[in-house]
C-alpha positions as CSV (number, residue, x, y, z in Angstrom):
1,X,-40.3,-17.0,-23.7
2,X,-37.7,-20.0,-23.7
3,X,-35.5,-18.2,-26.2
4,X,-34.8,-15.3,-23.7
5,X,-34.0,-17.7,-20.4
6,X,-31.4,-19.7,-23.1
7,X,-29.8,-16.3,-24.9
8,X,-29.5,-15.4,-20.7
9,X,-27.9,-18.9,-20.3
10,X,-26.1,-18.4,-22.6
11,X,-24.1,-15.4,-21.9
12,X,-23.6,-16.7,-18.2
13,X,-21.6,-19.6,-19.8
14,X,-19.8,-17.2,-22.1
15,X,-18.9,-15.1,-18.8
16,X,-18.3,-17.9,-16.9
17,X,-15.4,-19.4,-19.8
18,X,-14.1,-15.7,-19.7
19,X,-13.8,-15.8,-16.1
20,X,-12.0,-18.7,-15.8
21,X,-8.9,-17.3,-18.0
22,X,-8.3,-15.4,-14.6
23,X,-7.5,-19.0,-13.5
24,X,-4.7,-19.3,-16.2
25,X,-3.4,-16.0,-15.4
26,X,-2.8,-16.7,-11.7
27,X,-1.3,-19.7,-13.1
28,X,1.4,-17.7,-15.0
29,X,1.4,-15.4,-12.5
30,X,2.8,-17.9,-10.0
31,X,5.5,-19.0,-12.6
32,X,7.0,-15.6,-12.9
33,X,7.0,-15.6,-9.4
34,X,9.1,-18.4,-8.8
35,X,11.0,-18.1,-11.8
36,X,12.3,-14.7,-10.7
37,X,13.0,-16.0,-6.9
38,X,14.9,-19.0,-8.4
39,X,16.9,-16.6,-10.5
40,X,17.5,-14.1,-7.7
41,X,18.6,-17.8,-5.3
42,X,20.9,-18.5,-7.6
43,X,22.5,-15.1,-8.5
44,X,22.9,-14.9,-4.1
45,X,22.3,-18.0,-2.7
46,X,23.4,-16.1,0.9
47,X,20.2,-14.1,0.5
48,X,18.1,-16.9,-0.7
49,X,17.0,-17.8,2.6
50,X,15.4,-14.5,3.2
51,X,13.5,-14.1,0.6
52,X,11.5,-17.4,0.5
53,X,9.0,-15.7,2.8
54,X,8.4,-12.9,0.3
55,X,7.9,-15.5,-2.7
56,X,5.6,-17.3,-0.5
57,X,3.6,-14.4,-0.2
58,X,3.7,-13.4,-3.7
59,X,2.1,-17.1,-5.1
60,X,-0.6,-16.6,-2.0
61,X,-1.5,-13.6,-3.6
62,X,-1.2,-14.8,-7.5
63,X,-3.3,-17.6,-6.0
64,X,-5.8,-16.0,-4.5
65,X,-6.4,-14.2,-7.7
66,X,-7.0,-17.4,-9.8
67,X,-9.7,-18.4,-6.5
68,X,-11.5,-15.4,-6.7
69,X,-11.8,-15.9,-10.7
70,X,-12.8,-19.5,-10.1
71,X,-15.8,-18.1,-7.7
72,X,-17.1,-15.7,-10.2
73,X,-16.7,-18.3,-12.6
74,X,-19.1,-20.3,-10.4
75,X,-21.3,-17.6,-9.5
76,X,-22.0,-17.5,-13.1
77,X,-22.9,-20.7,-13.9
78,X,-25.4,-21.4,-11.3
79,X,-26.3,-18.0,-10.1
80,X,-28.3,-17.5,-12.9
């Protein structure tokens, strides 16, 4: 039946838009990141230079997150 391959459609569109929140998350994520390095930088600015490794690592991580959101996204829409 058509109606039954649509309603399936459907939902992977819905889970596909829910997905993609993930994308907006990493987005914030990333902000607070950099936010709290900047306000740590200018607390100490001494131990700023040591620490812009670790906030480097922490948007790589925040970033892969919003990635892997934006691949299920993906695998969503056209796995189907």
């Amino acid at each position: 039946m058509a109606i039954e391959g649509d309603l399936a459609q459907m939902g992977a569109f819905l889970g596909a838009g829910l997905a993609s929140v993930g994308m907006g998350g990493a987005a914030i994520g990333v902000g607070n990141v950099v936010g709290n390095y900047l306000s740590g930088a200018l607390r100490n600015p001494a131990a700023a230079a040591g620490q812009t490794a670790t906030m480097f690592i922490g948007i790589a991580f925040a970033e892969a997150l919003g990635i892997f959101s934006f691949l299920v996204a993906l695998l969503l829409m056209f796995a189907v």
